[in-house]
C-alpha positions, 0 to 999 in steps of 0.5 A: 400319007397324012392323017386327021388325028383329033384329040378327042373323037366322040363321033367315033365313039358314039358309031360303036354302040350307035344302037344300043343308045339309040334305043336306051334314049327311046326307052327312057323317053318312052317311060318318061323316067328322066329324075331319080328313077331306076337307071340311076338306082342300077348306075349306082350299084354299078359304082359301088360294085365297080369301086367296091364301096358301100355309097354311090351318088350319081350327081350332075357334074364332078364339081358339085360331087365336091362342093356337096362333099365338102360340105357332108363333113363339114368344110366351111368359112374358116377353113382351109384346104390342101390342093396340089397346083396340077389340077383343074380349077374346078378343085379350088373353085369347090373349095371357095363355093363352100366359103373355105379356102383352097391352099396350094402345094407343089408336085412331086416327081410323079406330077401328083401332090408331093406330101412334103409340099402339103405338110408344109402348108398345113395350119390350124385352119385346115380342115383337109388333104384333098388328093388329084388323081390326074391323068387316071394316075393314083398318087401314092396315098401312104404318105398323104394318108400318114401326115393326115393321120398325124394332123387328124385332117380329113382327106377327101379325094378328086379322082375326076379322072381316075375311076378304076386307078388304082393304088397298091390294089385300092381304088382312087376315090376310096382311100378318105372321107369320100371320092369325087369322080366325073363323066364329062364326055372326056372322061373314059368313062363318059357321058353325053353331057355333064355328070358325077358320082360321089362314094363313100364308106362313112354312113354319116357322110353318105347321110349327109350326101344323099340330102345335100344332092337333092334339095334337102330332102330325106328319103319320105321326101321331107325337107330336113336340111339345105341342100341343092339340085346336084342329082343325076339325069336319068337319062345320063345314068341309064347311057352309065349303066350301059357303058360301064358294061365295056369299062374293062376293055376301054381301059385294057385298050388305053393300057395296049396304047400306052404300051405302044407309046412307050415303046415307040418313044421311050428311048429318046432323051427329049422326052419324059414319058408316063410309067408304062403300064407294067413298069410299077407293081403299086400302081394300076394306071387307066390312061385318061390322059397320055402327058409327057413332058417334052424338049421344045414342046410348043416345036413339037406340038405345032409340028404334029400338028402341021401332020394332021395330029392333035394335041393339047397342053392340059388345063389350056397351059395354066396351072391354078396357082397361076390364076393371079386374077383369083388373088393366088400369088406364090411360086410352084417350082416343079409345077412351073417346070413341068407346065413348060414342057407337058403335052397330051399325045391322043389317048382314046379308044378309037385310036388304031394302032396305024395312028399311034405309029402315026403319032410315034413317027412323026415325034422321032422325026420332029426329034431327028430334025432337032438333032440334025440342026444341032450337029450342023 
């Protein structure tokens, strides 16, 4: 029988604890706490107990965790940044918004930057490495952090979508001079709108963070820099603080559906599949994307599709140095390759395991049909 499979199923979602948000909104509301109260205060804590860093600032979106980052150490006009090409634009933009300039590498074979690309492109203008954790993957930080060390550049991390990866036991956004983290409903840790954090382990660097995300202002409320309203609703910080309870078991539960992924898939030629969950003892995936890169992809996506199963090429099918309308024009190999064939399968929490089989059934059958057309 045909199924409805949705990408995303925040409705789903939102059933689960239906309850318990109703009345964290009744609460907030209730006490009138809406900025820089004591639910983002506890949300903090949170993170930096979650992440095991010593600052946590809850901001309003994971763009400006990186444009205010970018500006705590001192990024500006005259600077370059290095960025791998598999990214949101939102990586660059961060980058440009400060007055510096984003530089762009290639992927390696994980899809994360490759560290040869990004040495390759450092001059005497730049400033940082600026590491994408995508897909809730950590890259593989010894060779970024190496080549920063040889060069004395900052690296400065978008773990966007990666809180609780993790690389050879340390958490993404944790490894530079800060980590930049989102909780867009589609992050799997999310919120009920736009949202971010920024941590860090550097007192000067949180110094500078706590001012810039609030208009400037020290904590007696005095004005001492130029800064911007980059805080955190309350609101939003007190739904984080109550979700961030069930955070293991969201990704345990995204692990369970890889697995079941790989299992179902892993055998056909056609397709490149990500590491299993178990497959790599440095590397601790959460899954917040599931992204193959698949034989006739745009085939396969509409034929899932005509089955009732969505599906989503990332980034709308454009990676950034792609964008020849913002004046980037260089080539990419590896990033040009992969975008012709990558696609995200459904990974979320209200996924059954009848879905993934869904899902898995009707991906072998699209592949059997292409091998029946090739032997006829």
């Amino acid at each position: 029988m045909k199924r409805t499979i949705p990408f995303f199923n925040y409705p789903a979602l939102f059933k689960t604890y239906e309850q318990e948000f109703v009345s964290i909104f009744k609460d907030v509301c209730g006490r009138g706490a809406y900025i820089l109260q004591k639910d983002l205060v506890a949300f903090e804590e949170d993170i930096k107990k979650f992440l095991n860093v010593k600052h946590a600032f809850g901001v309003s979106d994971g763009t400006n965790s990186l444009i205010i980052g970018l500006r705590a150490i001192g990024v500006g006009p005259g600077d370059e940044v290095i960025i791998p090409s598999h990214t949101y634009i939102a990586s660059a933009a961060s980058v440009v918004l400060v007055g510096a300039t984003p530089v762009l590498c290639d992927i390696g074979n994980d899809h994360l930057i490759d560290p040869v690309s990004a040495e390759q492109k450092i001059t005497n203008r730049t400033k940082a490495i600026m590491p994408v954790h995508v897909n809730g993957r950590t890259c593989a930080m010894d060779a970024v952090m190496r080549i920063a060390d040889q060069h004395g550049l900052k690296i400065v991390e978008d773990a966007a979508q990666a809180l609780g990866s993790k690389y050879k036991g340390r958490n993404a956004g944790t490894f530079g001079a800060w980590g930049s983290f989102s909780f867009y409903p589609a992050k799997v840790l999310g919120c009920f709108g736009d949202g971010g954090a920024v941590v860090t382990n550097d007192d000067e660097v949180a110094e500078q963070l706590s001012l810039l995300r609030d208009h400037g202002r020290n904590k007696d409320g005095k004005v001492v820099a130029w800064g911007t309203n980059s805080r955190l609703d309350n609101l939003q910080a007190a739904i984080l603080h109550f979700k961030i309870k069930h955070y293991p078991e969201e990704i345990e539960r995204r692990r369970m559906i890889a697995k079941r992924y790989q299992m179902g898939l892993g055998d056909l030629a056609s397709l490149k599949l990500p590491p299993a969950p178990e497959s790599n003892g440095e590397h601790f995936d959460i899954y917040q994307n599931y992204e193959i890169a698949a034989d006739h992809r745009d085939e396969l996506k509409a034929h899932l599709a005509e089955n009732g199963v969505s599906t989503l090429v990332q980034w709308s099918g454009t990676p950034v140095h792609q964008f020849k309308e913002l004046g980037f024009n260089e080539a990419h190999p590896a990033t040009d390759r992969f975008f012709e064939r990558c696609l995200m399968l459904p990974m979320n929490v209200s996924l059954s395991d009848d879905d993934v089989d869904y899902i898995i059934e009707h991906v072998r059958s699209f592949y059997a049909h292409k091998s029946q057309q090739k032997a006829s």
